[in-house]
C-alpha positions in Angstrom: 55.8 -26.2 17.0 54.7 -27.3 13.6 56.7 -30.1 11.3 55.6 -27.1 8.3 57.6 -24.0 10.1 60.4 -25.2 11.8 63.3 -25.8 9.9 65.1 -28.5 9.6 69.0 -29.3 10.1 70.1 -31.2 7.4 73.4 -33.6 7.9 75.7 -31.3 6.7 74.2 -28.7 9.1 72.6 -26.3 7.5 69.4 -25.4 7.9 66.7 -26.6 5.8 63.1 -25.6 5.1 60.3 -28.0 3.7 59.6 -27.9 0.3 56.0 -26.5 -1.3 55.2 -30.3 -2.0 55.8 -31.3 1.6 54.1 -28.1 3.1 50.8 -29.3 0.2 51.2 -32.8 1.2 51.0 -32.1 5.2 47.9 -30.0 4.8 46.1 -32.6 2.9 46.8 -35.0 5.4 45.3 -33.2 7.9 42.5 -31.9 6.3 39.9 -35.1 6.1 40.3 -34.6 10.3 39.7 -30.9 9.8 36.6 -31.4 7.6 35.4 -34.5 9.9 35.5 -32.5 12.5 33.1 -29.3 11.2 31.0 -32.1 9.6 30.7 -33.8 13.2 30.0 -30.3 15.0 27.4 -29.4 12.2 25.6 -32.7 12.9 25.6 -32.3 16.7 23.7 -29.0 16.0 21.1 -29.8 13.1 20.1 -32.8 15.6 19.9 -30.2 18.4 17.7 -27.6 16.1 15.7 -30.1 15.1 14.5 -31.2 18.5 14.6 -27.6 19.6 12.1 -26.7 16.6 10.1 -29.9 17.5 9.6 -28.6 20.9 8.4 -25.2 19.9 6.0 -26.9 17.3 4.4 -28.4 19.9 3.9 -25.6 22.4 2.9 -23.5 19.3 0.1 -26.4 19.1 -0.6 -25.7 22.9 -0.3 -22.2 23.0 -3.0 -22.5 19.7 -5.7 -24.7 22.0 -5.3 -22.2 24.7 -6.0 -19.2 22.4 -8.8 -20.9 21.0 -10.0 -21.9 24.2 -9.8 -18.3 25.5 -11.3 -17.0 22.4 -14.5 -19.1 23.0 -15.0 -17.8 26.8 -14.4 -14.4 25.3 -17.0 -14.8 22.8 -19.4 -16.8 25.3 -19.2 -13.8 27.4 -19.8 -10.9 25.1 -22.6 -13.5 23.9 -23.8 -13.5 28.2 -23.6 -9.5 28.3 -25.6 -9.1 24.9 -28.7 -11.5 26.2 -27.8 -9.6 29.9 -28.4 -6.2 27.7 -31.8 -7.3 26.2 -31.1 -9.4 23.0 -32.4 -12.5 22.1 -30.0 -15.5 21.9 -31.1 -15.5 18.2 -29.6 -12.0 18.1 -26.8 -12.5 19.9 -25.6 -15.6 18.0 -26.2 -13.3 14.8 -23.6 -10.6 16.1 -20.9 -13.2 16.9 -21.6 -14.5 13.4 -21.5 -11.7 11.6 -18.2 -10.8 13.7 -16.5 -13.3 12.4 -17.5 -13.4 9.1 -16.1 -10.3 8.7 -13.1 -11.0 11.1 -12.9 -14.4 8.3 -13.4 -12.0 5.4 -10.0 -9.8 6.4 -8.0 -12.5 7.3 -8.4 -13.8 3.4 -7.6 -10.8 2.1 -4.5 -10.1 4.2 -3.6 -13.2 2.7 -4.3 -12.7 -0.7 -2.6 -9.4 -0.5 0.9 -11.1 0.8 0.8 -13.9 -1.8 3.0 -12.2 -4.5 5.6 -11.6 -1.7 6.5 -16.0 -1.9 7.2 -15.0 -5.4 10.8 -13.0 -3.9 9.9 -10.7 -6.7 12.8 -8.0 -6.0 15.5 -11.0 -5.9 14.2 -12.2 -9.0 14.5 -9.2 -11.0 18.2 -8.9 -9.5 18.8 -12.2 -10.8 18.0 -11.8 -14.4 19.6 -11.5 -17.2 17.1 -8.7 -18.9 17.5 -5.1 -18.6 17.0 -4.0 -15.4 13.8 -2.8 -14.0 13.5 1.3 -13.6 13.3 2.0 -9.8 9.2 3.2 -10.2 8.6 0.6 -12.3 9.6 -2.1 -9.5 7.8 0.5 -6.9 4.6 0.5 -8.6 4.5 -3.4 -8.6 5.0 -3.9 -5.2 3.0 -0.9 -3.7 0.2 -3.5 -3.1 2.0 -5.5 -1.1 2.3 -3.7 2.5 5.6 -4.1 4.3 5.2 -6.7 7.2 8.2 -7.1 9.7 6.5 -9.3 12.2 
């Protein structure tokens, strides 16, 4: 049982129990343990994220050398079947070019297109202290930003 709920006989045999300053005084005794205790335990697990996020950085490097890799005998053997079909190797190398110009070309403008989104423009204009943004107002900024949950 706790010393802060059981009562206490006092010498004349009544019972007795602590006082507010006693019941304030026990808790702050205990509570640098308390505290040590969650700060030890949060410790323990930011050490163990970090090498768990180390770990996945470095297969994500892996995984990326084996994509690329993969992505180069793809490309050398659409490169084999086009010379296999009749084109020049001049020809061929022009299409795989061109392919990824274009493939280049749509990945900047993806990007370009998601930028405003680091700006957390909705939390922004929740946090201000101006008056507040008409719903199609704040819809017509953000239609040009495309929704992307993965």
């Amino acid at each position: 049982m706790s010393r802060f709920t059981d009562a206490s006989s006092s010498p004349s045999g009544e019972d007795r129990r602590p006082s507010f300053g006693a019941l304030i005084g026990g808790l702050l005794s205990e509570l640098p343990g308390l505290v040590s205790d969650r700060v030890e335990l949060l410790s323990l697990e930011l050490q163990r994220a970090g090498l768990a996020l180390l770990h996945m950085a470095v297969l994500g490097m892996a995984l990326t050398v084996l994509g690329m890799a993969g992505w180069l005998l793809v490309w050398a053997l659409l490169i084999h079947g086009m010379v296999a079909a009749g084109l020049t190797w001049a020809m061929a190398l022009g299409v795989a070019l061109l392919a990824h110009v274009l493939l280049g070309w749509w990945a900047v403008n993806r990007i370009r297109r998601l930028i405003p989104t680091l700006g957390l423009p909705a939390t922004r204009r929740q946090l201000m202290f101006r008056a507040p943004t008409p719903p199609e107002e704040a819809l017509d900024e953000e239609l040009h930003v495309p929704y992307t949950a993965h």
